[in-house]
KELOSE-983352 format. One record per residue: residue in three letters; x, y, z of N, C-alpha, C, O in turn. Coordinates in pm, whole numbers, plus 32768, in hexadecimal, padded with zeros to 4 digits. Example, Ala and Ser with C-alpha at 12.3 -4.5 7.8 and 13.67 -1.06 7.14 Angstrom:
<recs>
Ala85277DC7830C84CE7E3E830C85287EB6830C85907EB4834E
Ser85057F1F82C485577F9682CA850A80038313853D80728324
</recs>
This chain:
<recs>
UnkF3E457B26911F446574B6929F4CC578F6939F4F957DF68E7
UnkF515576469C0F59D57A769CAF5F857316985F5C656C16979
UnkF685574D6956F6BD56D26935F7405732691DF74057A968FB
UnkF7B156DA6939F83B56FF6955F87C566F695FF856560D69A0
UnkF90F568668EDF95356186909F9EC5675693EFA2E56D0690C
UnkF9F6561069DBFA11565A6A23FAC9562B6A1EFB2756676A53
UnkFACA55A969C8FB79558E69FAFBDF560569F2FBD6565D699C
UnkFC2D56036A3CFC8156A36A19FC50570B6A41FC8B57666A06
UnkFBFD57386A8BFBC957BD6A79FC2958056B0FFC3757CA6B79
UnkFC4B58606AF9FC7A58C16B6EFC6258B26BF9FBEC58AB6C1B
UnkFCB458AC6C49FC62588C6CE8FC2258BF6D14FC0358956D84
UnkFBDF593A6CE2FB81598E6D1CFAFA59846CE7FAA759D96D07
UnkFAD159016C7BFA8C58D06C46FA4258346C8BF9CE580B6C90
UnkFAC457FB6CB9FACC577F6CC9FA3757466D29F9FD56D96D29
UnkFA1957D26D7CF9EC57756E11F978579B6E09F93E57896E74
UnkF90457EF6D76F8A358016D3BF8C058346CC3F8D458AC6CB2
UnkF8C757C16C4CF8EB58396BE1F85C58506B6AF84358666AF3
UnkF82F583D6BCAF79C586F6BA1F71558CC6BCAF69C58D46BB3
UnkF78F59136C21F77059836C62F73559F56C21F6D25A326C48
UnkF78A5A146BA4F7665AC06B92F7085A736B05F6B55AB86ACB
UnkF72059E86ADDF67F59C36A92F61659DE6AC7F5BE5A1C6A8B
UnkF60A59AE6B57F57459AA6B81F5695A2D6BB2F4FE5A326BF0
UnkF5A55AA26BB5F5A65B266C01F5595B346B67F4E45B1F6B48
UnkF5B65B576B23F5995B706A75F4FD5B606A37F4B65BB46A00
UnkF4E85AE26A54F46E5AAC6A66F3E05AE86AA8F3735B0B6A7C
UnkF41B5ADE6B22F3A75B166B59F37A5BDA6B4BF30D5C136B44
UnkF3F45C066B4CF3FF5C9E6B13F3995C856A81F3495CDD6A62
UnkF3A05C2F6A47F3275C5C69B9F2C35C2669F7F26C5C4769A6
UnkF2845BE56A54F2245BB16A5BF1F85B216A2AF1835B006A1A
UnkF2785AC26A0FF2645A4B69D1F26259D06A62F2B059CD6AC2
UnkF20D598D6A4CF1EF590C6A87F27058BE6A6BF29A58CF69F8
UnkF2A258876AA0F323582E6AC5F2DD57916ABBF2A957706B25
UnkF2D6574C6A72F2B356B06A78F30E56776AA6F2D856256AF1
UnkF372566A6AADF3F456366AD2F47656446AC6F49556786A5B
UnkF4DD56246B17F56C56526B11F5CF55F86AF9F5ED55AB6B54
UnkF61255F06A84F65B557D6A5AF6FA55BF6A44F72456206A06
UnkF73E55506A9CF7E555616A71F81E54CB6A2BF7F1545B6A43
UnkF87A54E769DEF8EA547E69BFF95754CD6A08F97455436A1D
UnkF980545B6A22FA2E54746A6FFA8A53D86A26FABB537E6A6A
UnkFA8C53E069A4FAC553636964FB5F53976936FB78540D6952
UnkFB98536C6912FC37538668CBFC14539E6848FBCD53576801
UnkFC5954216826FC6E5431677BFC4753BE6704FC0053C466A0
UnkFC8F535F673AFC9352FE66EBFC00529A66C3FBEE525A665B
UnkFB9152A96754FB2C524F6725FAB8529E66EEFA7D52F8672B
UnkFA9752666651FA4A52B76607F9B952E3663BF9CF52F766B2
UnkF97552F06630F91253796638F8D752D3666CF8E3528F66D2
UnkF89B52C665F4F8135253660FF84C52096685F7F651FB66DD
UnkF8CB51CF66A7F8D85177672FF8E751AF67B2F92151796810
UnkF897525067AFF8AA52C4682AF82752936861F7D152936808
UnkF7FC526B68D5F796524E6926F73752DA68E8F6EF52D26884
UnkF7445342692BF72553A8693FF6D753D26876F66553F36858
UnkF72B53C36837F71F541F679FF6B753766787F65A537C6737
UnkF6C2533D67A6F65352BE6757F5E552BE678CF57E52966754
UnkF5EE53066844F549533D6859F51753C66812F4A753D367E0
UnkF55B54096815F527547F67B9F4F8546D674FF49154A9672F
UnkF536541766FBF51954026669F48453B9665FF43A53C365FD
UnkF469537466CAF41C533766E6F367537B66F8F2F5536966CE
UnkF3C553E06764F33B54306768F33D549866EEF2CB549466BF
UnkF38054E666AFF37C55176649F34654C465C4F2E954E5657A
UnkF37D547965BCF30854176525F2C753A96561F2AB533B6532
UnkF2B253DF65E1F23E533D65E5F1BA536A6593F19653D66564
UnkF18952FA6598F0D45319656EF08B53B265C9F04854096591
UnkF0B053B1665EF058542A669DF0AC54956679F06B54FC6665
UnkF12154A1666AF17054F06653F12D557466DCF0D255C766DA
UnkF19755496744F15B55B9679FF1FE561267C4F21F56396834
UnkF239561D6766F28A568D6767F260570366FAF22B56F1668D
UnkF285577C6736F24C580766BFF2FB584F66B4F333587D6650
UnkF32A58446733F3E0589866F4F43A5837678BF417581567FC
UnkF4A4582D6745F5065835678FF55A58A967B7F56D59036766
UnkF59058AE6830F5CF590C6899F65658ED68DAF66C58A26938
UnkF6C95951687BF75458E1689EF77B596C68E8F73459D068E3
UnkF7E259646921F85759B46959F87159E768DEF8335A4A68B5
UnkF8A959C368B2F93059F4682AF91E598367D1F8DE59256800
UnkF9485978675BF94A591E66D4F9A958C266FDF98F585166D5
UnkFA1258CC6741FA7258496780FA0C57F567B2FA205789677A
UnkF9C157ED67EBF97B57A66859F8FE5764680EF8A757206843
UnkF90B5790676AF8B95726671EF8FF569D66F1F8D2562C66E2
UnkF9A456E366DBF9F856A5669AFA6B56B466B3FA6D572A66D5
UnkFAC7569266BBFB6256A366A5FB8256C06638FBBF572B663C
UnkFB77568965ADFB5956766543FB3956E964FAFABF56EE64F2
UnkFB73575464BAFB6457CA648FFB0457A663EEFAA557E563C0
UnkFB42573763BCFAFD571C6354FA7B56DD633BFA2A56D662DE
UnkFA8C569963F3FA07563563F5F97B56C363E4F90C56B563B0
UnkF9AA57296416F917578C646AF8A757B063EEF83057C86406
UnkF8EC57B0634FF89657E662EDF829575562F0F7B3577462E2
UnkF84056CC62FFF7F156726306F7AF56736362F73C564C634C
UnkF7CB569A63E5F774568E6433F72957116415F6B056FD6413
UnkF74357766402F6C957EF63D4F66C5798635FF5F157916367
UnkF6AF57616304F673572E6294F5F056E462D8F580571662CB
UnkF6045673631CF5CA56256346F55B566C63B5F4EA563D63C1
UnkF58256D063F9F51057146474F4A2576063E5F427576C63E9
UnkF4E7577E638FF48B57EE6342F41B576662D8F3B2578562A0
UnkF43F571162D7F4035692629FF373567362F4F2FB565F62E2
UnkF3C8567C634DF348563E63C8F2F456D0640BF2A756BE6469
UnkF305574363DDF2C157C56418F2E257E4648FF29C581A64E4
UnkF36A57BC6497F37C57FF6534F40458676555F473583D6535
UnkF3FD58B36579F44C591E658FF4AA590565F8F48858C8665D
UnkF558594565DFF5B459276647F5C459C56657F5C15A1965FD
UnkF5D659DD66EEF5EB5A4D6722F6795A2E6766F69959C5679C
UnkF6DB5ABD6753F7575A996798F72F5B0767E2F6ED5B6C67C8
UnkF7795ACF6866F7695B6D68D4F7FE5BC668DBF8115C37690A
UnkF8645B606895F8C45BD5688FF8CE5BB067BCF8BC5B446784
UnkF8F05C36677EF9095C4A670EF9855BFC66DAF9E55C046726
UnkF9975BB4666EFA1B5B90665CFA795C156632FA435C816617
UnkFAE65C09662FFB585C9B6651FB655CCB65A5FBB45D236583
UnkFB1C5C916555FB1B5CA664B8FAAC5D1664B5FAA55D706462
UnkFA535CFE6524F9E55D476504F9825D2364B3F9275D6F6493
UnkF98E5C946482F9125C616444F8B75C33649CF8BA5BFD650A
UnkF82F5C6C641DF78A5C66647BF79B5C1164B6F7F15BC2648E
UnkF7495BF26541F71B5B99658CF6EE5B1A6519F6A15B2C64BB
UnkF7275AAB6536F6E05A42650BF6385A4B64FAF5F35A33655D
UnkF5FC5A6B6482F56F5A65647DF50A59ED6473F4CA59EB64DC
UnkF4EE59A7643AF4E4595663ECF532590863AEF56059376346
UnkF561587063D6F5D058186393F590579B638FF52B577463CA
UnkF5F05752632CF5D256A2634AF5FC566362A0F5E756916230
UnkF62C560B62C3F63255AA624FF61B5539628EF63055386307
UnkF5EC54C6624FF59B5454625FF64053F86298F63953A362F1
UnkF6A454126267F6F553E162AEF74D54016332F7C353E06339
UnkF72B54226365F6FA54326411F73353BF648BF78553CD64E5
UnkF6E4534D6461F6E252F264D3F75552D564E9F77052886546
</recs>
C-alpha cells in the first residue's frame, strides 16, 4: 500500500508524489495493492481524510489485506510530528510495517512496526 498526505508538499512532488514510493516499492519486490493520497488542509483531522479512512479500512478490516505501508517521507503520513508515534503505534497493533523511502533528517529507524488503536 502506497499512501501520502500530500497537502503542502513541494512542487516537485505535486504532479506524482508517489513516485519514488512505488519506485521504492517495486526495487524490494513488493506488490503495490493500491495508491492512496489525501490532499485535505492541516486542519481536517485524520479520520475525516477520504484517503486515511480507506487505509484504515483495509488495514483492520476483517481480510486485512495490507502487510506495510510505503510513504515518501514521515510528512506524508502526517503533518503532525506528534500524531506519527500513534500512527506507528497503531500500524505495529495491526502487524503492519511503514517503510519511509526518504529517512527523517534525525536519523531515526525507518518506521517499523506502529499503531495504536486510536488511529481512525
Amino acid at each position: 500500500m502506497l499512501y501520502a498526505y500530500t497537502y503542502g508538499l513541494p512542487p516537485r512532488e505535486e504532479g506524482d508524489p508517489l513516485r519514488e514510493a512505488r519506485d521504492f516499492a517495486a526495487a524490494q519486490g513488493w506488490t503495490v495493492l493500491d495508491e492512496i493520497t489525501d490532499d485535505c488542509p492541516p486542519s481536517t483531522a485524520r479520520r475525516l481524510r477520504p484517503g486515511w479512512r480507506r487505509l484504515v479500512g483495509l488495514v483492520s478490516g476483517q481480510d486485512q489485506l495490507v502487510e506495510g505501508i510505503v510513504c515518501p517521507r514521515e510528512e506524508c503520513l502526517t503533518d503532525d510530528p506528534s500524531d506519527r508515534s500513534v500512527i506507528r503505534a497503531w500500524a505495529q497493533v495491526h502487524g503492519v510495517f511503514i517503510r519511509l523511502v526518504h529517512r527523517p533528517t534525525n536519523h531515526t529507524p525507518t518506521i517499523s512496526s506502529a499503531g495504536d488503536k486510536g488511529v481512525s
